[in-house]
C-alpha positions as a Markdown table, in Angstrom:
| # | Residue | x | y | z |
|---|---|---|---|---|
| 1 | Unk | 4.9 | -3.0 | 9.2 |
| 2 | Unk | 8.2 | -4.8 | 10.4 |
| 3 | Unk | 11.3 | -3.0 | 12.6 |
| 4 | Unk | 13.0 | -2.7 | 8.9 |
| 5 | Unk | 14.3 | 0.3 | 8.2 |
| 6 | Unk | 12.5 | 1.5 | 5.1 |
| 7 | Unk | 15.1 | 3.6 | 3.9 |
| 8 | Unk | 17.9 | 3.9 | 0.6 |
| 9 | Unk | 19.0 | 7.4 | 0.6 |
| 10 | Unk | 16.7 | 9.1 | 3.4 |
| 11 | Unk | 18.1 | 12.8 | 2.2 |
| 12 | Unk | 17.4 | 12.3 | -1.8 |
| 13 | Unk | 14.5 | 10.9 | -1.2 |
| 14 | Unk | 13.3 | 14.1 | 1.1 |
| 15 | Unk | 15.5 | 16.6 | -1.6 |
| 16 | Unk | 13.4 | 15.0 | -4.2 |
| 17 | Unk | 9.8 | 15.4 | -2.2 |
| 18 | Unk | 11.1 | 18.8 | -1.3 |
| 19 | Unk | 11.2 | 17.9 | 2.4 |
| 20 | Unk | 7.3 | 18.0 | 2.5 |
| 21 | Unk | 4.8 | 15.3 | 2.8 |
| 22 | Unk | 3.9 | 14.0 | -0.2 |
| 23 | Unk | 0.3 | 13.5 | 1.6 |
| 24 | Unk | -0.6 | 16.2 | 3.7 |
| 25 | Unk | 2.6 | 18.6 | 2.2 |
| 26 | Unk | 3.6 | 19.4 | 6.1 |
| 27 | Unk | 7.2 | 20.8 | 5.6 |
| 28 | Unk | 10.3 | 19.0 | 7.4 |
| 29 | Unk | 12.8 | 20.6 | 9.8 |
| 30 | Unk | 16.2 | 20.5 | 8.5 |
| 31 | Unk | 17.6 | 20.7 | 12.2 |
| 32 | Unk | 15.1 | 17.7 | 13.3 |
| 33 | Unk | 16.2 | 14.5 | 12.2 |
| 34 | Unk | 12.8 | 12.6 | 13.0 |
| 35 | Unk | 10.9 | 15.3 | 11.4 |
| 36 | Unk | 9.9 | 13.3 | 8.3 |
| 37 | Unk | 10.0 | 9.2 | 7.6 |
| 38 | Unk | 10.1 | 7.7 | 4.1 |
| 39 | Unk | 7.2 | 5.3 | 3.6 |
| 40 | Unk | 7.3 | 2.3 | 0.9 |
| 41 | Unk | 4.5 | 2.0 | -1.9 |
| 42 | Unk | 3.6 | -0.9 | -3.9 |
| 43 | Unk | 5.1 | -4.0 | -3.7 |
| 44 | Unk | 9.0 | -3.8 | -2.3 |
| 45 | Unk | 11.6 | -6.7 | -2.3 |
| 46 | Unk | 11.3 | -9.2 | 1.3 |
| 47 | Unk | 15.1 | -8.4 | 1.6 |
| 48 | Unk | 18.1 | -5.8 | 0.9 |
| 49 | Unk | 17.6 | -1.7 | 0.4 |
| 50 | Unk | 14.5 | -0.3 | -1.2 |
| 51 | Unk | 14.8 | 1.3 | -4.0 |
| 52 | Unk | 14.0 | 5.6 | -3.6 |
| 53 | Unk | 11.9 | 5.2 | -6.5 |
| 54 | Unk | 9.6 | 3.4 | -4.3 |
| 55 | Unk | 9.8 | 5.4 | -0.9 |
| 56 | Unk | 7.9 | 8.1 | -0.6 |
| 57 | Unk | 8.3 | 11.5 | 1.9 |
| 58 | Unk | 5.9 | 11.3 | 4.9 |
| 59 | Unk | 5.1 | 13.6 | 8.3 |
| 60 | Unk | 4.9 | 11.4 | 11.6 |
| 61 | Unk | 1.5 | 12.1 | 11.6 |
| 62 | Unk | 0.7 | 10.4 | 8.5 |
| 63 | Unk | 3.2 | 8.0 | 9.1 |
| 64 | Unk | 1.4 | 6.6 | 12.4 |
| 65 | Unk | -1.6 | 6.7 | 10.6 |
| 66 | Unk | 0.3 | 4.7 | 7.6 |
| 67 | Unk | 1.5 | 2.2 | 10.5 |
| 68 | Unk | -2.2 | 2.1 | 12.1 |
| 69 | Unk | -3.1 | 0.0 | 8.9 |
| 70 | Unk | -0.4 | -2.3 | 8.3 |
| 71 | Unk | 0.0 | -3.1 | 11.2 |
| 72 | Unk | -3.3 | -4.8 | 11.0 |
| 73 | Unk | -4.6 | -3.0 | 14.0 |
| 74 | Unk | -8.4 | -3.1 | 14.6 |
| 75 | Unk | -10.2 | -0.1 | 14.8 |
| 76 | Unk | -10.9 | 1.8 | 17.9 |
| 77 | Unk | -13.6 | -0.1 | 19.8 |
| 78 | Unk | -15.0 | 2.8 | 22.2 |
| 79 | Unk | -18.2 | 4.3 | 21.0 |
| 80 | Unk | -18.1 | 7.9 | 19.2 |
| 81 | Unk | -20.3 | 10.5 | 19.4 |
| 82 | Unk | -22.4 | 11.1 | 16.0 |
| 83 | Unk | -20.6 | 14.1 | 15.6 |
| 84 | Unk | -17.1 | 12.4 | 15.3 |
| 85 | Unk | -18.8 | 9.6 | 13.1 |
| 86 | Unk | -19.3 | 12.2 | 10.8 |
| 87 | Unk | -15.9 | 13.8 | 10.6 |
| 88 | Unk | -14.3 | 10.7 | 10.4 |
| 89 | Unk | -16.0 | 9.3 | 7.1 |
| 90 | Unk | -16.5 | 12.7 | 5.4 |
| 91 | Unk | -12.3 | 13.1 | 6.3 |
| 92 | Unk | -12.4 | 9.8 | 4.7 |
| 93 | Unk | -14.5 | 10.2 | 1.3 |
| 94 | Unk | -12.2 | 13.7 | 0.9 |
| 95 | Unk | -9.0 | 11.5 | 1.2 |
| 96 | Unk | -10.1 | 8.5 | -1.3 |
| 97 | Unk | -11.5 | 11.5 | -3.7 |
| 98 | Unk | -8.0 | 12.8 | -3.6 |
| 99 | Unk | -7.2 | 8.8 | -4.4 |
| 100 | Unk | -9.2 | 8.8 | -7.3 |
| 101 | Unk | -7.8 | 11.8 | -8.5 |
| 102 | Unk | -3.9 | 10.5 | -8.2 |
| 103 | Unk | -5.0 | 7.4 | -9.9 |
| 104 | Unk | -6.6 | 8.8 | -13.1 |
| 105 | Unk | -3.4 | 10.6 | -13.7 |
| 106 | Unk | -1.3 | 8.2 | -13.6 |
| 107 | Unk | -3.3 | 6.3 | -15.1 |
| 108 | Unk | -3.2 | 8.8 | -17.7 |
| 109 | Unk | 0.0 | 9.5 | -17.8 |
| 110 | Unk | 0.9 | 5.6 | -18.3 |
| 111 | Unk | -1.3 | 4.8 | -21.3 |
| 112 | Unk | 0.8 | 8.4 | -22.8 |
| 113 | Unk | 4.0 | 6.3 | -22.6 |
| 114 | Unk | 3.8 | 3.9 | -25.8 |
| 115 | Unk | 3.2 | 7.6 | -28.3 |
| 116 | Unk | 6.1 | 9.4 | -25.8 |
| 117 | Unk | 8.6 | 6.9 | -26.4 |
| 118 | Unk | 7.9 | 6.5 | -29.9 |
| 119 | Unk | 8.3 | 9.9 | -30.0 |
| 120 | Unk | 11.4 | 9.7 | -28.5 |
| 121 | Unk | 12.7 | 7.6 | -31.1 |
| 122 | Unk | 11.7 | 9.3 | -34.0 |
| 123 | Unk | 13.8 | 12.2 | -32.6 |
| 124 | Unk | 16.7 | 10.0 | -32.0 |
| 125 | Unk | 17.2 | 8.7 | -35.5 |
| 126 | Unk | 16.6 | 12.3 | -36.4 |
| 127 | Unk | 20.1 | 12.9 | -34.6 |
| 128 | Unk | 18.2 | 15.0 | -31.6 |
| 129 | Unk | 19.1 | 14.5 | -27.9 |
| 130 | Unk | 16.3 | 12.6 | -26.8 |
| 131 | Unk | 18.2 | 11.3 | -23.4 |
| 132 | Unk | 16.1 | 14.4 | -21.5 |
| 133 | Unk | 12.6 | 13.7 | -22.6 |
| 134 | Unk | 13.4 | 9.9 | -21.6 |
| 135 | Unk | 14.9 | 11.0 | -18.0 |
| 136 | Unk | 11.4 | 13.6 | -17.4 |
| 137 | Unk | 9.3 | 11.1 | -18.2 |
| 138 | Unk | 10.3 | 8.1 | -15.9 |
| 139 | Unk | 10.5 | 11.0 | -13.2 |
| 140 | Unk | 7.1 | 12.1 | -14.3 |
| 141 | Unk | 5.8 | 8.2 | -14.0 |
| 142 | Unk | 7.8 | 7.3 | -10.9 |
| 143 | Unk | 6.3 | 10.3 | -9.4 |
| 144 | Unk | 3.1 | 9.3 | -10.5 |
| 145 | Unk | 3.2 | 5.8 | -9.2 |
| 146 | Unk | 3.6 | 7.0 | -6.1 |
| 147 | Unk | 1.0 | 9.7 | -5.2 |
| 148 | Unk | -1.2 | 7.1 | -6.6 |
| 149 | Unk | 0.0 | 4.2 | -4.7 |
| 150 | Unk | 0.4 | 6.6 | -1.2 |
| 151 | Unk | -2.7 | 8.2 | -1.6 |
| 152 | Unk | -4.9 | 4.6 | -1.9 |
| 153 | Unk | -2.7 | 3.8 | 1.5 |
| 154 | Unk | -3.1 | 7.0 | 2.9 |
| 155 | Unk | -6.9 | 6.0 | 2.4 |
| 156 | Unk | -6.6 | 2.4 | 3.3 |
| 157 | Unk | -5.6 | 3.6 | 6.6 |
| 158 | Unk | -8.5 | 6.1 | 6.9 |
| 159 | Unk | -10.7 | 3.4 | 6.1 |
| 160 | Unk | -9.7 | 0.7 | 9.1 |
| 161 | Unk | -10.3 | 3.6 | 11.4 |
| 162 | Unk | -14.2 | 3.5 | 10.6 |
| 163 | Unk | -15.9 | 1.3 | 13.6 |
| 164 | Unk | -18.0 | -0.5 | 11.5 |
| 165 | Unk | -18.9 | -2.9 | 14.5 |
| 166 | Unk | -19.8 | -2.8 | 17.7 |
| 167 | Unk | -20.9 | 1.2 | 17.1 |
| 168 | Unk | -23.3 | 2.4 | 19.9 |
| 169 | Unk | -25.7 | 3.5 | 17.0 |
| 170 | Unk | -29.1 | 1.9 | 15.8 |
| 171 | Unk | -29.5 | -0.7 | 13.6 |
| 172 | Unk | -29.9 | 1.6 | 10.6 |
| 173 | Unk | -26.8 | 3.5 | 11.4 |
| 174 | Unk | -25.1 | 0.7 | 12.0 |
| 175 | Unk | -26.7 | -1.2 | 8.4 |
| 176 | Unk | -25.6 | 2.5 | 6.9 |
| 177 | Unk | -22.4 | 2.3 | 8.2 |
| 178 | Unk | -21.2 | -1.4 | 7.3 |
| 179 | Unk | -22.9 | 0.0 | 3.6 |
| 180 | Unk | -20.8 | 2.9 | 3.3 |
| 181 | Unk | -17.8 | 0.7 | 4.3 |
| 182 | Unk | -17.9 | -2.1 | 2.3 |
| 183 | Unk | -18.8 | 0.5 | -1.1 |
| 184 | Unk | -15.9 | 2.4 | 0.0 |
| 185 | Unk | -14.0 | -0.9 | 0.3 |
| 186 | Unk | -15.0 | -1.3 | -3.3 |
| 187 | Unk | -13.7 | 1.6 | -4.8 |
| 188 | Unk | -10.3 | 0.8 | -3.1 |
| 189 | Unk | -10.3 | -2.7 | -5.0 |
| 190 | Unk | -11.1 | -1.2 | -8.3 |
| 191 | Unk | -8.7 | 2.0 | -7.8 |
| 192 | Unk | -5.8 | -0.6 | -7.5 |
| 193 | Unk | -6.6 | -2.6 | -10.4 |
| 194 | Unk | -6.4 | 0.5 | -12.6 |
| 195 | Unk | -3.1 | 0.8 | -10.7 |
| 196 | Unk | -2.0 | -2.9 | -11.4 |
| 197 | Unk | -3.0 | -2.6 | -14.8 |
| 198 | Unk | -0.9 | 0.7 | -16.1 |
| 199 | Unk | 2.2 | -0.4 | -14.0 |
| 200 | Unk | 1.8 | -3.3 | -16.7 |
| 201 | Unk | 2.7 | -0.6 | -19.9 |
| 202 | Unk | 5.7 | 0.2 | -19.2 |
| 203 | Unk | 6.9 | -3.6 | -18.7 |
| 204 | Unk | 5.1 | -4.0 | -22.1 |
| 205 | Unk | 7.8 | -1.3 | -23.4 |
| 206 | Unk | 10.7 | -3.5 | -21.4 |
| 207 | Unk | 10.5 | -0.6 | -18.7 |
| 208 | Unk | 10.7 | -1.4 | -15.0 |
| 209 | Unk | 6.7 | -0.7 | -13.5 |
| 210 | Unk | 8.6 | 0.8 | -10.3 |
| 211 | Unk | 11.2 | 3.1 | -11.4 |
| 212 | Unk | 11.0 | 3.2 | -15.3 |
| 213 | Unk | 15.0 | 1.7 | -15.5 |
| 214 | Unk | 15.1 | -0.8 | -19.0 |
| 215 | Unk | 14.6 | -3.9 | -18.2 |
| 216 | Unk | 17.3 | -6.7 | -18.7 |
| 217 | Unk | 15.7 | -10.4 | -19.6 |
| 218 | Unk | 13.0 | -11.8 | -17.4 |
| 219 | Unk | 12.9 | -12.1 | -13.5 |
| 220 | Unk | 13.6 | -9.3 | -11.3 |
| 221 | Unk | 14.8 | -5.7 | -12.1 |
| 222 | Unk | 18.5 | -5.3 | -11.6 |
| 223 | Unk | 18.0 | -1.9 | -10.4 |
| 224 | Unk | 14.9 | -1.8 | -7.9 |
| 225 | Unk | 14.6 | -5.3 | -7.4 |
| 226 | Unk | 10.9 | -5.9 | -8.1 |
| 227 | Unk | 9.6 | -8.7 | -10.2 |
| 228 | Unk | 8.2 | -7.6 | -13.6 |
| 229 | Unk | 4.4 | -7.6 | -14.2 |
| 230 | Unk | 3.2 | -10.5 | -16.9 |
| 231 | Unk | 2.1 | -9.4 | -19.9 |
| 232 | Unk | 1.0 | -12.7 | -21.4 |
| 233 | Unk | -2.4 | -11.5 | -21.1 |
| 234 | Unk | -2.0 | -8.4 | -23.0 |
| 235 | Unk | -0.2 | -10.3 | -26.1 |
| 236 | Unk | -1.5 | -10.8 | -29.6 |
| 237 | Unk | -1.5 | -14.1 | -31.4 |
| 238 | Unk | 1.5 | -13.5 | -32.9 |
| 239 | Unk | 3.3 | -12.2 | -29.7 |
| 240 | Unk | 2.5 | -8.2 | -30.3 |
| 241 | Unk | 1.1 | -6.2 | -27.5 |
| 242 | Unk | -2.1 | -5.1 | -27.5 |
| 243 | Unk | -1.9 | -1.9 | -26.1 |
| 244 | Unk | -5.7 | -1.0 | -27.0 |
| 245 | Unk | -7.2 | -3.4 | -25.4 |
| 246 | Unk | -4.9 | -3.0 | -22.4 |
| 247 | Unk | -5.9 | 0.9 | -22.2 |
| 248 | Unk | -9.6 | -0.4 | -22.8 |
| 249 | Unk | -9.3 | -2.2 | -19.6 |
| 250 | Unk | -7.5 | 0.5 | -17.5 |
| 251 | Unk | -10.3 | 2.6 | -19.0 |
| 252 | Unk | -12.8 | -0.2 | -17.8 |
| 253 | Unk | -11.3 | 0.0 | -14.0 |
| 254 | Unk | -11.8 | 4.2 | -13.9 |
| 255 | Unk | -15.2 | 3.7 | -15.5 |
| 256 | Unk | -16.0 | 1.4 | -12.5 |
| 257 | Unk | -14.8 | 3.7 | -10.0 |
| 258 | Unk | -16.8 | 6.3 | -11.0 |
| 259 | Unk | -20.3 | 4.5 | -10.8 |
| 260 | Unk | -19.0 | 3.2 | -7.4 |
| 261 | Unk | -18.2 | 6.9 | -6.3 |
| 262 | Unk | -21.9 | 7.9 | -7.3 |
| 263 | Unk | -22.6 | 4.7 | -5.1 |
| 264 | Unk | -20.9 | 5.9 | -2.3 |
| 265 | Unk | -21.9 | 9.1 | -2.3 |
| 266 | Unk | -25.5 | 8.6 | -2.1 |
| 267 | Unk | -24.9 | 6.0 | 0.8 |
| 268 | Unk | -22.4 | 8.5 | 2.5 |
| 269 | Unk | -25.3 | 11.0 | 2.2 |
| 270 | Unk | -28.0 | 8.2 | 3.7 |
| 271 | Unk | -25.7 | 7.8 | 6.6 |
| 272 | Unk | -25.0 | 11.6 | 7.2 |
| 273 | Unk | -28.7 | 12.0 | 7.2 |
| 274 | Unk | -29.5 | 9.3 | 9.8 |
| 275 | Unk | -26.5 | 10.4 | 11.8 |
| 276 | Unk | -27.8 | 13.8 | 11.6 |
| 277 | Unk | -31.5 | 12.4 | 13.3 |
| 278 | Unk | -30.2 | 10.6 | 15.7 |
């Protein structure tokens, strides 16, 4: 992470999260300035302000750890006791459970939006105020863009801190380590293309993927600044979006983290075992 100053608003965006992380839910001291840091998720514009719809509310603790990652740091090459080995990747597998968690609701929650606008609509021409089921739910998908998106960070981070080489373990540890890794290294990839693909719904509905503002024309969103996901892929012959075989795919990706979760688990189990013996 640069010197930038990832910040819009820093007090809406804590008066939004409640002045608690949105990771670990430690609470912020008013009278302590440096008590909380916003963090950015997903992809944010090289240059200017980031928008508070993609800044999320984080401790310094889980900042630093936040930083650890993209800062590109290696991991810790002193040796660890078994013991520690085994805090550090069952703290691990609980965090990128909580991931997978996050994910499949947003998830969720984006394959709802095509019914809950058209919903929306209906009530409209029906001459009901529709404008606060529209405002809940981009607060409900913003929201849930960025659990998702902080939590696969959050366990990211977790993940660089495994010292896959140069461990003062046998080979076997060491073989069951670089397994358990590369599985849980895996799941990360598949967890952010379920990601990838339901920030693409609301684009298909000419919604901003970051923060849910209508989109005008192509290019960049004039509110947040990001670039809009293509939906070429997800288009019908005649230019219609096919929004069932885009949920089949985001469907796909969750189906695929699950049998790489049972992966993981059994090897997390293998290793816990070994590290157990030894």
């Amino acid at each position: 992470m640069t010197s930038r100053d990832w910040q819009a608003d820093r007090r809406a965006v804590f008066d939004r999260d409640d002045r608690a992380c949105r990771h670990c839910e430690t609470t912020g001291d008013d009278a302590d300035p440096t008590a909380l840091r916003t963090y950015p998720v997903g992809a944010v514009p090289l240059e200017g302000t980031v928008h508070e719809s993609s800044l999320a509310t984080v401790c310094p603790d889980c900042f630093e750890t936040l930083r650890f990652a993209s800062d590109g740091a290696a991991s810790p090459a002193e040796s660890v006791s078994s013991e520690a080995l085994f805090r550090l990747v069952r703290e691990t597998t609980r965090v990128q459970g909580g991931a997978i968690s996050d994910v499949a609701s947003f998830a969720s929650l984006a394959t709802s939006l095509p019914t809950t606008l058209a919903d929306v609509g209906t009530t409209a021409d029906a001459g009901d105020d529709s404008e606060s089921t529209v405002d809940e739910t981009a607060a409900a998908y913003r929201d849930g863009r960025r659990e998702a998106l902080l939590a696969l960070d959050v366990a990211d981070a977790r993940l660089e801190r495994v010292p896959v080489d140069g461990t003062a373990f046998d080979a076997d540890v060491r073989s069951s380590l670089s397994t358990v890794a590369e599985t849980a290294t895996d799941l990360q990839a598949t967890l952010r293309e379920a990601v990838a693909r339901s920030e693409i719904v609301p684009v298909c509905l000419e919604r901003c993927h970051g923060c849910f503002e209508p989109l005008e024309g192509e290019g960049a969103c004039s509110t947040c600044g990001l670039e809009a996901r293509e939906t070429a892929d997800w288009r019908g012959d005649g230019g219609e979006i096919a929004f069932e075989r885009l949920f089949s795919s985001i469907n796909d990706s969750l189906q695929g983290a699950s049998t790489t979760t049972e992966t993981l688990t059994d090897r997390t189990m293998t290793l816990a075992s070994q590290l157990t013996e030894s």
